[in-house]
C-alpha atoms as a printed R data frame, in Angstrom:
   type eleno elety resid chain resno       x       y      z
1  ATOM     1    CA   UNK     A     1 -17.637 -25.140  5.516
2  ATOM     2    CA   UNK     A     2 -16.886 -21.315  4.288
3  ATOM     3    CA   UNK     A     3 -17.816 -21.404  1.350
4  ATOM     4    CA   UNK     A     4 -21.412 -22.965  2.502
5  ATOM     5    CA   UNK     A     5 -21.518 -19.997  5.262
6  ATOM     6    CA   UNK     A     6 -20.525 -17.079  3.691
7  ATOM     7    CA   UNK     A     7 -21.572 -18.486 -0.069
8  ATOM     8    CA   UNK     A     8 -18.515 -17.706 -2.081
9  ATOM     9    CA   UNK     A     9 -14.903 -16.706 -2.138
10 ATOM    10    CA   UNK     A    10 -15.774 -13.412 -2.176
11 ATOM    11    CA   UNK     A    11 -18.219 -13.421  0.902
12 ATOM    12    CA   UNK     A    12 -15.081 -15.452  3.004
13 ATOM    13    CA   UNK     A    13 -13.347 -12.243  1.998
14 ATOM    14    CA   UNK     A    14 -15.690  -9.795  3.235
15 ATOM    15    CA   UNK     A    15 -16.143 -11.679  6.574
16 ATOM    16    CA   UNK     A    16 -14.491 -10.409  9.716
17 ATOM    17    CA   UNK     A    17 -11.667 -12.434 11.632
18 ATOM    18    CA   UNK     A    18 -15.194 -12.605 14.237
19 ATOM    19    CA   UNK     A    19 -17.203 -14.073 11.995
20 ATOM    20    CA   UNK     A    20 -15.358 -16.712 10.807
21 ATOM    21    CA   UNK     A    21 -14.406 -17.388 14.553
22 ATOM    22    CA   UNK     A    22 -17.678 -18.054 15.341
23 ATOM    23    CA   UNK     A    23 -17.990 -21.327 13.235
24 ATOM    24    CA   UNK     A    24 -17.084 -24.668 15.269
25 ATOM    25    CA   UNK     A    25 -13.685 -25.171 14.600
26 ATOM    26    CA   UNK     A    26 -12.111 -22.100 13.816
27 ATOM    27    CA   UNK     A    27 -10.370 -19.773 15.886
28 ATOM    28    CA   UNK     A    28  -9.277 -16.493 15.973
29 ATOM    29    CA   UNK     A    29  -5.806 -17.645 14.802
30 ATOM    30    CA   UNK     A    30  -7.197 -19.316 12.496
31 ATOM    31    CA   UNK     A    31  -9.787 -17.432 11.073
32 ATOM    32    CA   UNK     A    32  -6.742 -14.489 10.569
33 ATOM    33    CA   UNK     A    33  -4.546 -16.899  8.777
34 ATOM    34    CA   UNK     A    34  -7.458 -17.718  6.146
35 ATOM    35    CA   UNK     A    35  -8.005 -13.994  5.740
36 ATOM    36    CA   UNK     A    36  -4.476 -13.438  5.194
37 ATOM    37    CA   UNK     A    37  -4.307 -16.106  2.864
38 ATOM    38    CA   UNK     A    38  -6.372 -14.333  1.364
39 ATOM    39    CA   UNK     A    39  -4.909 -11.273  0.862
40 ATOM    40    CA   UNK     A    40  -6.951  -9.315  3.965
């Protein structure tokens, strides 16, 4: 589901905490923990 919103790896990585929020499912909390994962 992140990869078909933001494209790639990289644009999951240049998304805000918001922005990946704002897809059904995620939250906040979770939407920081994938960016951390990710080393943001």
């Amino acid at each position: 589901m992140l990869l078909r919103r933001f494209g790639s790896v990289k644009g999951v990585k240049e998304a805000t905490r918001d922005e990946i929020a704002r897809i059904p499912g995620f939250s906040e909390t979770l939407a920081s923990r994938i960016l951390t994962y990710l080393g943001r």
